[in-house]
C-alpha positions in Angstrom: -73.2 -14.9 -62.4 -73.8 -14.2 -59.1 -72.5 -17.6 -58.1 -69.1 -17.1 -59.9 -69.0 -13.1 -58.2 -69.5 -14.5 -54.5 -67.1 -17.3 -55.1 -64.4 -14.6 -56.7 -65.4 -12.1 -53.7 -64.5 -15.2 -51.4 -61.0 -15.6 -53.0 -60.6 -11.9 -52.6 -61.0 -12.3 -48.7 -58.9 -15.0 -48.2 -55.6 -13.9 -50.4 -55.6 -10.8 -48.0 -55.8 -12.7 -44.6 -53.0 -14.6 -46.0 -51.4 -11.6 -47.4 -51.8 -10.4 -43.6 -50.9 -12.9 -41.5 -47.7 -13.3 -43.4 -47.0 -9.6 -42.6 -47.3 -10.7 -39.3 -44.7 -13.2 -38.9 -42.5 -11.5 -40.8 -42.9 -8.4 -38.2 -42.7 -11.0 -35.2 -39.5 -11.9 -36.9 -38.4 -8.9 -37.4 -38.7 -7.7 -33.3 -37.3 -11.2 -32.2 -34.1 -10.3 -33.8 -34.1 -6.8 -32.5 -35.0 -7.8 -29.0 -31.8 -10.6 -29.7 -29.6 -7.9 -30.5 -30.3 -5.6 -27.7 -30.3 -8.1 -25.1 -26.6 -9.6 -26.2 -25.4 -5.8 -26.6 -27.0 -5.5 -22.7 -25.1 -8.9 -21.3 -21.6 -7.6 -23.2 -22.2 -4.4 -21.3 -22.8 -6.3 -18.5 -20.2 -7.8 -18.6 -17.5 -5.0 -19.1 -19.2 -3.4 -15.4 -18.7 -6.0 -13.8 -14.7 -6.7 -14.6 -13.8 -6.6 -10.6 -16.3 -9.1 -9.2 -16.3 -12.8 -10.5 -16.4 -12.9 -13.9 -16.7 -16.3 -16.5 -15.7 -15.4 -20.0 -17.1 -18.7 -21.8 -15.0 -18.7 -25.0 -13.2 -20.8 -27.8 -10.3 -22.0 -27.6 -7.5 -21.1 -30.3 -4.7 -23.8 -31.1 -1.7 -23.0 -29.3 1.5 -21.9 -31.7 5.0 -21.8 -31.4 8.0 -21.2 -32.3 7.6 -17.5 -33.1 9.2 -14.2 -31.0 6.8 -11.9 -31.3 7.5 -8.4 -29.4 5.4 -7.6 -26.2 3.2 -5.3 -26.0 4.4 -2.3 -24.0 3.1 -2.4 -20.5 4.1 0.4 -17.6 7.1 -0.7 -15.5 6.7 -2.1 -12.5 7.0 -1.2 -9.0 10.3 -1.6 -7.5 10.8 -4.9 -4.7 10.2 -3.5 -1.2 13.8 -2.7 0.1 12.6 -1.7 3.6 11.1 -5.3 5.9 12.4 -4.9 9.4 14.1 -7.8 10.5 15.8 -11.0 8.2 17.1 -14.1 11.1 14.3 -16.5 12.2 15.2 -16.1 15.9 15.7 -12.2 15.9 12.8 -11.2 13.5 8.7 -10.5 14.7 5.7 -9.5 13.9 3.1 -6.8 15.2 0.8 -7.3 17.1 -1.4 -4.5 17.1 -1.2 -4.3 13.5 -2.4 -8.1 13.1 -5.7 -6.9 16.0 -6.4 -4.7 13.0 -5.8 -7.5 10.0 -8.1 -9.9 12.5 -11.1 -7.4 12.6 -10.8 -7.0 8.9 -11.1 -10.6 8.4 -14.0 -11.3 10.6 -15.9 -8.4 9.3 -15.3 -9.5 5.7 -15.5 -13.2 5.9 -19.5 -12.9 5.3 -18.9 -10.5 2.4 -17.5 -12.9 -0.5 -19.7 -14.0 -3.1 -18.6 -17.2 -4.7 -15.1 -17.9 -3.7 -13.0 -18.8 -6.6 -11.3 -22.1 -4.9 -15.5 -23.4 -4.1 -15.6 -22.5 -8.4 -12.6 -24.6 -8.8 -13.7 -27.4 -7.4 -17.5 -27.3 -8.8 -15.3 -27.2 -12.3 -12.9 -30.0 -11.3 -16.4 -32.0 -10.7 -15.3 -32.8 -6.4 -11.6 -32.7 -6.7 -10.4 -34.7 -9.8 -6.9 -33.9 -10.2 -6.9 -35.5 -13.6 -9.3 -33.5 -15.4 -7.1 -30.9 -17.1 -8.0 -31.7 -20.2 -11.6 -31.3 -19.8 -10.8 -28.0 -18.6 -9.2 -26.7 -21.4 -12.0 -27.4 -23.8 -13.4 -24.2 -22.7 -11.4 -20.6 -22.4 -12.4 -18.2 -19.6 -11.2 -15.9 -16.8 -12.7 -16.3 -13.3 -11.3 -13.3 -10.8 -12.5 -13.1 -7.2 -11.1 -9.4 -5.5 -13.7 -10.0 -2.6 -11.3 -12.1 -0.2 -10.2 -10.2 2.6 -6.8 -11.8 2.8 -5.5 -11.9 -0.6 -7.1 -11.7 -4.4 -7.1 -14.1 -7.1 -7.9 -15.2 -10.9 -8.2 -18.3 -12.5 -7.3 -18.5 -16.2 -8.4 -21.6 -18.5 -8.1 -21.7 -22.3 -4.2 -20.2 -24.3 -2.8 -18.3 -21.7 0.1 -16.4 -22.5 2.4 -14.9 -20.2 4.6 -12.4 -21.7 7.3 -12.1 -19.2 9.2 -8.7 -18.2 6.2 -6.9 -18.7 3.9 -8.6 -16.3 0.8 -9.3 -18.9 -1.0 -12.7 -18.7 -2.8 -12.9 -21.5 -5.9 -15.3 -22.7 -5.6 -15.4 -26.6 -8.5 -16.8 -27.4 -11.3 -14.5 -26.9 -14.9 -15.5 -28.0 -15.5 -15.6 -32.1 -19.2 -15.0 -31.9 -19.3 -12.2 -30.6 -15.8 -10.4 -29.8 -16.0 -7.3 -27.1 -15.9 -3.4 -27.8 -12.7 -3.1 -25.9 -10.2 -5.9 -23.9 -11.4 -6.7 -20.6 -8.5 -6.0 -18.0 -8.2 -7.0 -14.5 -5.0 -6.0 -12.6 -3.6 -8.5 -9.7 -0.9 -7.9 -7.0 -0.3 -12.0 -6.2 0.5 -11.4 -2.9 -1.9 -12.7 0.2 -2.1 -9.3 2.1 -4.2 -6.5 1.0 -2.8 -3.7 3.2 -2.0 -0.7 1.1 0.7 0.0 2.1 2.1 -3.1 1.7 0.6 -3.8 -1.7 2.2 -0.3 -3.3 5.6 -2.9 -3.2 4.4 -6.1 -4.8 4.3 -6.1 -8.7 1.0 -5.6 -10.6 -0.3 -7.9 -13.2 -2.1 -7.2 -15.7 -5.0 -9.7 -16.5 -5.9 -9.1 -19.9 -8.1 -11.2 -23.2 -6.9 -10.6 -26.5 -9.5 -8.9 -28.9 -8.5 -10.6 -31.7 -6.2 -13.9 -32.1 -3.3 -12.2 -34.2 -3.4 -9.1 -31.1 -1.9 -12.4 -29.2 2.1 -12.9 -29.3 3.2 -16.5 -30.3 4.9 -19.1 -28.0 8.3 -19.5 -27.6 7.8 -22.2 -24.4 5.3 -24.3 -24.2 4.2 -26.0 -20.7 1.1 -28.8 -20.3 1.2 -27.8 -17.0 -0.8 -25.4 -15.0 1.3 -22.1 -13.8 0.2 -20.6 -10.3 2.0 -16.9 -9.5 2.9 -15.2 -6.3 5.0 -12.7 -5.0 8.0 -13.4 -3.1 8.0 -9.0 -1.9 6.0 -7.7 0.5 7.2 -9.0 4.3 9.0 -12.2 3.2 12.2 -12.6 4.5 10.4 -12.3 8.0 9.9 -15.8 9.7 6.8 -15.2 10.6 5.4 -13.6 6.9 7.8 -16.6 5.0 4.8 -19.3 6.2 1.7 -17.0 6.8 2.3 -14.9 3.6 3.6 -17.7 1.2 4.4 -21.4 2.4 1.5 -21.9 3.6 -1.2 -20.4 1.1 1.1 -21.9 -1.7 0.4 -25.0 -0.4 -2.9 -25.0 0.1 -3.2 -23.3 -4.0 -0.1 -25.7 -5.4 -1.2 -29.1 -3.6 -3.8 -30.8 -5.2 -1.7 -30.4 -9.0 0.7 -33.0 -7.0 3.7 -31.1 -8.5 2.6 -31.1 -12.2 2.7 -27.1 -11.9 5.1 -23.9 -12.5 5.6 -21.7 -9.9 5.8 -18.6 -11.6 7.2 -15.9 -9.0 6.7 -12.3 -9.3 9.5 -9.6 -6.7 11.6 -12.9 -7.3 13.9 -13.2 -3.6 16.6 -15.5 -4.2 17.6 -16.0 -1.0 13.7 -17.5 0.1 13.6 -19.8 -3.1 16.9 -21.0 -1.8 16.0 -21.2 1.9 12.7 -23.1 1.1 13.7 -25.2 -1.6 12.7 -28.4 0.4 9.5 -27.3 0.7 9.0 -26.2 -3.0 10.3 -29.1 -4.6 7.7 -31.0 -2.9 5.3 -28.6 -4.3 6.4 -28.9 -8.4 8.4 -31.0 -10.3 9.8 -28.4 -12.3 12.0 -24.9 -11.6 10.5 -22.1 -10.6 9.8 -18.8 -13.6 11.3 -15.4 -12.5 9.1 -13.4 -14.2 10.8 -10.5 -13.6 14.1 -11.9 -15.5 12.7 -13.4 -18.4 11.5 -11.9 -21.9 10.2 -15.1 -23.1 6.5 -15.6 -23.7 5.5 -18.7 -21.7 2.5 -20.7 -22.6 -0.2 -22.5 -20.1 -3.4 -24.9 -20.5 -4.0 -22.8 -17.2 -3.2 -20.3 -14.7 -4.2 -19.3 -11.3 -2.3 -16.1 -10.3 -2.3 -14.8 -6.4 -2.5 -17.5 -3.7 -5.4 -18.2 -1.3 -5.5 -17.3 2.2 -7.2 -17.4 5.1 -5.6 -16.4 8.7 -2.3 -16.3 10.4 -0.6 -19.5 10.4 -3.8 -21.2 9.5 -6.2 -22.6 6.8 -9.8 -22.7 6.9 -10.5 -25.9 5.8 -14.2 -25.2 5.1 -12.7 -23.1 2.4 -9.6 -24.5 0.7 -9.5 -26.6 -2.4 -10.1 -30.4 -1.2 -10.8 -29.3 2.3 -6.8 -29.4 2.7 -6.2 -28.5 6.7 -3.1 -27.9 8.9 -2.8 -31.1 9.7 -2.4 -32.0 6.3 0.4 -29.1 6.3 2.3 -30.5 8.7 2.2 -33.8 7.4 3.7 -32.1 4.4 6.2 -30.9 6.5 7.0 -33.5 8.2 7.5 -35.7 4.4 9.6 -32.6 2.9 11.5 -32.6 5.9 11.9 -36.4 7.3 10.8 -35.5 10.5 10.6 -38.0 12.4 8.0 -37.6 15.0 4.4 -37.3 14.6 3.0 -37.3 18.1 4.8 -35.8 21.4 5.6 -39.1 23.3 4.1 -40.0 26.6 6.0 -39.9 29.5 5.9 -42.1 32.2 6.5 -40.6 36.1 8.8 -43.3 37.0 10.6 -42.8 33.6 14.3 -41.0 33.8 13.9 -39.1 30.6 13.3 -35.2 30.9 11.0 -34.0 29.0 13.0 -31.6 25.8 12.1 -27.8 26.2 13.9 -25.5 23.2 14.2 -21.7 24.2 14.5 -18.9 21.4 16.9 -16.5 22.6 16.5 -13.5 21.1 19.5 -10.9 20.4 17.9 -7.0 21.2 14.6 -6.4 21.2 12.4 -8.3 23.2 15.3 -10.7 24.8 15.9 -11.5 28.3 18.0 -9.4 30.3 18.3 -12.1 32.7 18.9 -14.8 31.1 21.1 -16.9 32.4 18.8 -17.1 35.4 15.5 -18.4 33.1 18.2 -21.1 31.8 19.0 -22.1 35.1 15.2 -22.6 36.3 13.9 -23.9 33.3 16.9 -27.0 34.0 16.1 -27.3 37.4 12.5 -27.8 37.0 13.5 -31.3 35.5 13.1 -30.1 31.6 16.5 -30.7 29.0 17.3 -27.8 27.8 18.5 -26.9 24.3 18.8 -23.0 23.4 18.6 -21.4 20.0 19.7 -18.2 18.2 19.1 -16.5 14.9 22.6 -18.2 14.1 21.1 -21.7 15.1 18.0 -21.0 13.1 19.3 -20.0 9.5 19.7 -23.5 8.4 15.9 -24.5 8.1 16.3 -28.2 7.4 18.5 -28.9 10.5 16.7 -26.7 12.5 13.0 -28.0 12.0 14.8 -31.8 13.0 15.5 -29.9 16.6 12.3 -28.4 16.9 10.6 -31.9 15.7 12.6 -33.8 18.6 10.9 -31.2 21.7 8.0 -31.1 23.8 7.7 -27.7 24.6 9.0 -24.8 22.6 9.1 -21.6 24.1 10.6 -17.5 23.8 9.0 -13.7 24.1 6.8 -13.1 21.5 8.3 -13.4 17.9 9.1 -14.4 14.0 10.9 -17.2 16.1 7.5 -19.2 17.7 6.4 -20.1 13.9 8.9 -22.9 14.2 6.0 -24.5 16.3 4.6 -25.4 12.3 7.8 -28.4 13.4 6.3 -29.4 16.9 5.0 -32.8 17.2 0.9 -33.0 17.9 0.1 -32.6 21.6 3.6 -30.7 22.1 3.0 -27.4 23.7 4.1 -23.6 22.6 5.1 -21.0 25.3 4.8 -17.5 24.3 6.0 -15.2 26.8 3.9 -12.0 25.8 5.6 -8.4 26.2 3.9 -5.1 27.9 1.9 -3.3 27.6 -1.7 -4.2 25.9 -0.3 -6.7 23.3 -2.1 -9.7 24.7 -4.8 -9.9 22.3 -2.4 -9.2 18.5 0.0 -12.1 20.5 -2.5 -14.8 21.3 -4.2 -13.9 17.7 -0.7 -14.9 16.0 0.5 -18.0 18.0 -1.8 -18.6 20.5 -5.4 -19.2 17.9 -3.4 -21.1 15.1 -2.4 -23.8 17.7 -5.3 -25.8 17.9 -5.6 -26.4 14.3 -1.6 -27.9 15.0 -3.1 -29.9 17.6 -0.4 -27.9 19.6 -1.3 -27.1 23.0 -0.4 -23.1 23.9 0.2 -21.2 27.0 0.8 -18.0 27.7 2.7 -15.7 30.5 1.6 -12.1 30.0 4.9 -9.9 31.7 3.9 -7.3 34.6 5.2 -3.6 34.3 7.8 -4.5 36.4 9.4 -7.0 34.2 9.6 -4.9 30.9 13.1 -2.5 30.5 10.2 0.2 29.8 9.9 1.0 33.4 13.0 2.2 33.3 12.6 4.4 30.5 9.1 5.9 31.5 7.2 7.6 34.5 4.4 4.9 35.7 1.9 7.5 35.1 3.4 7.5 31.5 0.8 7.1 28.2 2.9 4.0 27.1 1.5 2.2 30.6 -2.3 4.1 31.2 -3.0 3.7 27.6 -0.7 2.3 24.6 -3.1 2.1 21.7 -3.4 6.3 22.5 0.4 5.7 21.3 -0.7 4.7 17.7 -3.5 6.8 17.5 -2.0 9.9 18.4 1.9 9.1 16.8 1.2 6.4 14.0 2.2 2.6 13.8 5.7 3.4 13.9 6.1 4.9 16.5 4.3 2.1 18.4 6.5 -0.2 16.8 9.6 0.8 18.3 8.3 1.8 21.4 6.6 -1.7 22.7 8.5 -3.9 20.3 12.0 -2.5 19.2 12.9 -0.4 22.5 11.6 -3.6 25.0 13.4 -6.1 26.7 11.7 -8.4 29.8 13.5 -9.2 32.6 11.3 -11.9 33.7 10.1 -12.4 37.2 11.5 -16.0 37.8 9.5 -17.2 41.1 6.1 -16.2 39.2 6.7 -17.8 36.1 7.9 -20.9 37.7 4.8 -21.6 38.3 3.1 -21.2 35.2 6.2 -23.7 33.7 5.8 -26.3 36.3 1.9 -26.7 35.5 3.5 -27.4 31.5 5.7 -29.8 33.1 3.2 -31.6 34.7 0.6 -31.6 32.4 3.6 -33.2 30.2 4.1 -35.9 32.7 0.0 -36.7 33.0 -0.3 -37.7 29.5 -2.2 -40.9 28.6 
């Protein structure tokens, strides 16, 4: 008896270790769910907070459908095109100086401050630059935003975006089915590559947006298997200048690499630059450009990148652009949209006849020469050809970057007019004649630092008091000489606008800048 209690007291002892430990795991079960729970309700949270840095939305993709008009949702209207730029001809339009001093400090003090930059997520996606892995790309669905860039700010769309025209929503309809967000995450996007507020008031907004639910989407009605990329043709365009550093050249270094299997899908859409640049953009896509602001339809992409990149004035930072494209890649793309003939300024030999070309911009108003007859007449007897150009000479693009293509030196006062230099042959030089008072440093920061990346040499002639028409309007102990930034600081931008760049003329002192012209012309006749 005893035997059979200790053996049944044994059994006892065991069933409830057993009955325990399985209490056990079923707790530890229990608080691994839990702990699951709260930490995916954490990361969604997360990721709602952190909407305007760069954001990857990892999602499935939804078969794309069509055929079906399905009303927009209502979206606020948007902001009207600018109606105010300053000046329209290439030859009689500029730029400001102090105002690009500013836009250059805000560059260099922001150029350490961007996290990931979208293009260097691009290419870590495209696995080095593979221009033929769409496909793979579309597998997954996900919106990548970077608002850190101090030039311009951008998002990149993969998955069923759906672009539902007039009312400036981009939509990505297929959000994740595992676990779908309290509320649509929205980003908004002005597509244009300068972030001054003022300026940014006039471009239209876009309204990044993810569908919470696949019927919230509207269906197709066009269906593209191409990527779309969207900019603004607002802001200063229209502006010779603006045209190339504002959208030529950051749409080329954004459109290039999908060798013209793209949309362009154009937001503040100016007629009159899609017509002027249509050489240039036809080389860019193989297809017709989307007014967005025309068309009702709902358009449908594998892909979308919305706002351009950009990096400086006239430039690209090929440390930073998709497939390390440079400016010498953008002139070669000039030079192909363009059938420019010359690559290379050619040597020329001292016992050779032929005079080296030199084209001077002659400006109509502000900032022209009052004597300029007498620059024409010095220039010639140096030894140079001369050939002289007007905003009338400049309109036509395509002829006009043939003339620029055929010189050796180009030169004029500072102006919209000098970005033809984007046409000069490498090792051809750029004359900018810089106005007073002060505006050495915004002029040399516009024309003079993008010319090395040309392989364009630059020289500058800085005018004396004496020279500018302002001497004749003020005392010499006058503000606008002693000190013309006090001008802006104490009576706005405007003000010093039309002062130093709408009221001033040079009347250039001949003898003095002889000189500087005859070292051009030598260094010209000294190349090897």
């Amino acid at each position: 008896m005893r035997s059979s209690d200790s053996f049944s007291h044994q059994n006892s002892r065991r069933l409830s270790l057993a009955a325990l430990c399985g209490c056990l795991v079923i707790v530890t079960a229990i608080l691994t769910c839990l702990m699951d729970s709260t930490s995916n309700t954490i990361a969604s949270l997360s990721l709602q907070l952190s909407s305007y840095r760069n954001v990857s939305l990892h999602m499935v993709e939804e078969p794309n459908t069509e055929g079906q008009d399905v009303a927009a949702p209502k979206v606020p209207q948007a902001l009207k095109e600018n109606q105010g730029r300053k000046e329209s001809s290439a030859g009689a339009v500029s730029t400001s100086p102090s105002s690009t001093m500013e836009e250059k400090k805000l560059d260099e003090s922001r150029a350490g401050n961007q996290t990931v930059p979208l293009q260097q997520q691009y290419e870590e996606k495209q696995g080095g630059g593979d221009d033929s892995s769409y496909e793979s790309l579309a597998k997954e669905s996900r919106v990548v935003c970077d608002f850190t860039a101090p030039r311009s700010d951008t998002c990149w769309m993969d998955g069923d975006v759906r672009v539902l025209g007039k009312s400036s929503l981009v939509m990505l309809a297929s959000p994740p089915t595992d676990r779908a967000p309290t509320h649509n995450t929205t980003w908004k996007i002005r597509p244009y590559p300068r972030k001054w507020e003022s300026t940014m008031e006039l471009i239209k907004e876009l309204t990044v947006t993810v569908a919470a639910e696949p019927d919230q989407a509207p269906r197709c009605m066009v269906n593209h298997s191409v990527p779309a990329v969207f900019f603004s043709t607002g802001g200063f365009v229209g502006n010779y200048f603006h045209d190339f550093t504002d959208v030529i050249i950051p749409l080329f270094m954004t459109s290039r690499r999908f060798n013209g299997e793209v949309r362009l899908v154009v937001t503040d859409f100016n007629h009159q630059f899609m017509d002027k640049y249509q050489q240039i953009l036809k080389q860019l896509t193989h297809y017709p450009a989307i007014n967005l602001d025309a068309d009702d339809r709902v358009h449908c992409f594998p892909h979308a990148h919305l706002g351009l990149f950009s990096h400086r004035a006239l430039g690209i930072d090929s440390s930073k652009s998709p497939d390390g494209i440079s400016m010498s890649d953008f002139r070669s793309f000039l030079r192909k949209s363009f059938s420019l003939r010359r690559a290379h300024s050619k040597e020329i030999d001292l016992r050779s006849r032929r005079k080296p070309r030199l084209l001077l911009i002659l400006r109509k108003g502000s900032r022209s020469f009052v004597n300029e007859r007498e620059v024409m007449r010095m220039v010639k007897g140096l030894g140079f050809k001369l050939i002289t150009a007007g905003p009338e000479e400049t309109k036509n693009i395509s002829r006009f970057a043939q003339v620029v293509n055929s010189v050796d030196v180009l030169m004029g006062i500072h102006g919209a007019g000098l970005a033809n230099m984007v046409f000069l042959p490498s090792n051809a030089t750029v004359v900018q004649i810089i106005p007073c008072c002060g505006l050495a440093d915004g002029c040399r920061y516009i024309f003079g630092e993008p010319a090395p990346d040309m392989g364009v040499r630059y020289v500058e002639y800085e005018i004396r008091v004496e020279e500018s028409s302002l001497a004749e309007q003020y005392p010499r102990d006058h503000e606008v000489f002693r000190n013309p930034i006090s001008i802006q600081k104490q009576q706005g931008f405007n003000e010093f606008w039309n002062i130093f760049l709408n009221k001033q003329k040079v009347k250039l002192d001949v003898p003095r800048f002889r000189s500087t012209l005859s070292q051009v012309l030598q260094s010209i006749k000294h190349q090897k």
